[in-house]
C-alpha positions, 0 to 999 in steps of 0.5 A, a space after each residue: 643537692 637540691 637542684 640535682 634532685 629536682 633534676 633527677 625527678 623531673 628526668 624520671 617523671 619523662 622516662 617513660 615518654 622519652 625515646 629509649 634511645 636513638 643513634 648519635 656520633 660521639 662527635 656531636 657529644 664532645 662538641 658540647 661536654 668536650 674541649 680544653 679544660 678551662 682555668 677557672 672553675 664554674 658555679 656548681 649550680 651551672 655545672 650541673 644545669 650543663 651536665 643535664 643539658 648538655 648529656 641529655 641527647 646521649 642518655 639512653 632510657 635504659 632504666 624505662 619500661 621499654 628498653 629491651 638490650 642487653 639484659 637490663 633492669 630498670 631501677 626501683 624508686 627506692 633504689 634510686 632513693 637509697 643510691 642517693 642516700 649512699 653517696 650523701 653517707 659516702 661510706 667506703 664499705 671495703 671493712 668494718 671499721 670504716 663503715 659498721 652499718 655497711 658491713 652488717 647491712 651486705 651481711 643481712 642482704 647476703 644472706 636474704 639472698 641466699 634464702 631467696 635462691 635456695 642456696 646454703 645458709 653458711 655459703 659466704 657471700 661478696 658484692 661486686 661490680 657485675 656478674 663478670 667478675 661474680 664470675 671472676 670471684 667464685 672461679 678463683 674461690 674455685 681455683 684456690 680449693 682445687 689446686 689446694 686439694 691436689 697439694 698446690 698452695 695458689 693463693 693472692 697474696 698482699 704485703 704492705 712494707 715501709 716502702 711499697 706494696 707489693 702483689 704477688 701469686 704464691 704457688 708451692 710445686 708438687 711432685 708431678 702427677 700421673 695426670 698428663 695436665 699434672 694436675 692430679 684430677 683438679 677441675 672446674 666445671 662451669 654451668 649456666 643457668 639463663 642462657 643470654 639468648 635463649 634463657 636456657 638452663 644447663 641440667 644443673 641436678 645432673 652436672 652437679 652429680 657427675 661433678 660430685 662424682 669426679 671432686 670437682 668443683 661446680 661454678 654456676 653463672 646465673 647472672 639473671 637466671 638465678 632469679 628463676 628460684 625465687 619463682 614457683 613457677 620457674 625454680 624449677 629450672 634451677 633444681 639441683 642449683 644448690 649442689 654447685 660450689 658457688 654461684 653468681 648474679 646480677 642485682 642490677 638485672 632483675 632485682 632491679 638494683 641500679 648499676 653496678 651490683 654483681 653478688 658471688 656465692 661461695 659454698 667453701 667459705 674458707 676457700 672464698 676468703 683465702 682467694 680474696 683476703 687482703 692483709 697489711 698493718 694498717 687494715 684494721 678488723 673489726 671486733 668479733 665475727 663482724 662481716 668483713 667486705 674485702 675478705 671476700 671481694 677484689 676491692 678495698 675501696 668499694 662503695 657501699 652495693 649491699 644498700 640498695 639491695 637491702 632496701 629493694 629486698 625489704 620493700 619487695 619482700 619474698 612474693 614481690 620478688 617473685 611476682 616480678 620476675 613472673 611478670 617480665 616473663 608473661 611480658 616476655 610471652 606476650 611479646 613473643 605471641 604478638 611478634 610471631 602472629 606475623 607471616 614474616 617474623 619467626 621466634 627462634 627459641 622457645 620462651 622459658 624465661 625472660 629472653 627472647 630472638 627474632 627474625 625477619 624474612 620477606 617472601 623468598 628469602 634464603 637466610 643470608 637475605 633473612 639475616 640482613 633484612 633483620 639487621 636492617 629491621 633492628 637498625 630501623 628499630 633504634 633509629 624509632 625509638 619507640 623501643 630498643 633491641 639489639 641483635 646477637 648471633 645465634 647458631 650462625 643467624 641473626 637475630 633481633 634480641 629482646 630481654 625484658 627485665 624491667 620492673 615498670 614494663 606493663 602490657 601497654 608497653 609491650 604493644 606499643 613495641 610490638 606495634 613498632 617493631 611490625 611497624 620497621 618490620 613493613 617498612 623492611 619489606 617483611 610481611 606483617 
């Protein structure tokens, strides 16, 4: 344990100096952690002195100040801290008897985080994975409540017998209803707050409204733009968010949490639990009201997320939430500014938040031409390693994508990109 945190430290005290990431063939890494499992076991210490070694080349920075994929954050020092704390207490936090300290402590952390949001106090909470299935958590939450309101009895069912366990959908039929759907009306309407490319916001006060109007029931993906409502400056964006029916996140994005820490948040408790709950004799409860994980998520097995949320909670308080996710916006601003000083690169998107395009053109362009030479800029820009940015598709053109979601980005790092973006930009023929 002692060599893997040493090892551990000295690959943070270099992430900021190490390439963010540069292509390599899968055949390079199984040449060194590949082969024929051998027959007898190594010493642990030689294990991981070859697992460090031999992962390194296939290691992407992407928990240092200058990657900019996809949208991840890096993970805060008492994060990591924490994480290696969790796995030494190896706590299986799928219920209260089998860890007490990790129920109650995705109980707090929930509802800090429902304060933080500006989401209703009773709203029942789950950790899962990642906001994908966030999204799944709350979407069958949504389903169980309006297929309920309509007659419909659709619920996940678990029956531990002497022989087997079993799975199955239970659905009690209606009469058929005028509705051509036969549905009675029942729907769920999804909204997103922090579009992936763009960081947009959909009216979320008005959705809610027309949803509230029709009983529906309003699901809001806002895997990193949910953040916005821990900011002064920004919740605006999110006004109306807390008359949706449930809502989902990403710790591991913007709070900074290392992976994987989705959070679900479900207005109708009862619905949530009822979509999610597992029952069979051996799973025993806890006594009282104790806050029971699987009651609200897809997994009995699960480690214990809430920890490091807890801890990055505490140690940031309120204000230093909300200045970090300011930051990596200014961040964001910056890097736009620096980028479209140049004659051949363009900002598609106005930077509300966080998210970021760009292109790239040399003179005489038309836009098949503009989208290859931003592939070949964004290729150029991996293989540099100063940074790295991916590519999306946005309204038929491509474009390089920058998320700056990082808690140790400074204004350095954003030059230095920027510098190397131009600078792989040039060499592509673009005027910079």
């Amino acid at each position: 344990m002692r060599q893997a945190a040493d090892l551990a430290v000295e690959f943070l005290a270099g992430l900021a100096e190490r390439p963010v990431g540069r292509p390599i063939h899968p055949d390079e890494l199984r040449a060194t952690l590949g082969g024929e499992l051998p027959d007898d076991g190594e010493p642990p210490e030689k294990v991981l002195a070859h697992l460090a070694t031999d992962a390194d080349p296939g290691l992407v920075a992407t928990a240092g100040p200058r990657y900019f994929g996809f949208v991840i954050g890096g993970s805060l020092p008492v994060t990591v801290a924490t994480e290696w704390l969790a796995a030494a207490w190896d706590q299986n936090a799928g219920n209260y008897p089998a860890s007490p300290a990790g129920s109650v402590v995705e109980e707090v952390a929930g509802a800090w985080l429902a304060s933080l949001f500006g989401l209703p106090a009773t709203a029942s909470v789950g950790f899962v994975t990642g906001g994908t299935m966030a999204n799944f958590t709350g979407l069958a939450a949504a389903r169980h409540a309006v297929l309920r309101a309509v007659g419909h009895d659709v619920g996940f069912r678990a029956c531990s017998t002497r022989r087997a366990s079993r799975w199955w959908w239970a659905r009690r039929p209606t009469p058929r209803s005028s509705s051509p759907c036969g549905c009675a009306g029942a729907a769920i309407v999804c909204a997103q707050a922090g579009n992936v490319n763009t960081g947009a916001f959909d009216p979320l006060r008005e959705i809610a409204a027309a949803t509230a109007k029709r009983d529906a029931w309003l699901h809001v993906d806002g895997a990193f733009g949910l953040w916005a409502a821990a900011s002064s400056a920004l919740r605006h964006h999110v006004d109306g968010i807390e008359g949706a029916q449930s809502w989902a996140t990403d710790a591991h994005k913007w709070l900074n949490v290392p992976y994987d820490c989705g959070v679900v948040f479900v207005a109708d408790a009862a619905a949530h639990r009822a979509a999610m709950t597992v029952t069979a004799s051996y799973l025993v409860r806890g006594a009282g009201e104790a806050y029971t994980p699987y009651d609200h998520v897809p997994e009995s097995s699960r480690r214990a997320r809430g920890l490091s949320v807890y801890t990055a909670l505490r140690s940031l308080g309120r204000n230093g939430v909300a200045e970090l996710v300011d930051r990596c916006c200014a961040m964001a601003r910056r890097m736009a500014e620096r980028l479209d000083s140049a004659p051949g690169v363009t900002i598609p998107n106005d930077i509300v938040l966080n998210q970021m395009q760009v292109r790239f053109a040399a003179a005489g362009d038309d836009d098949a031409e503009a989208d290859r030479r931003t592939a070949e800029v964004i290729a150029a820009v991996q293989r540099d390693g100063t940074c790295w940015a991916g590519g999306t598709t946005w309204r038929g053109r491509h474009a390089m994508r920058i998320s700056v979601s990082n808690w140790s980005t400074t204004e350095e790092d954003i030059d230095l990109s920027a510098d190397a973006i131009l600078r792989c930009a040039a060499s592509a023929g673009v005027q910079v």
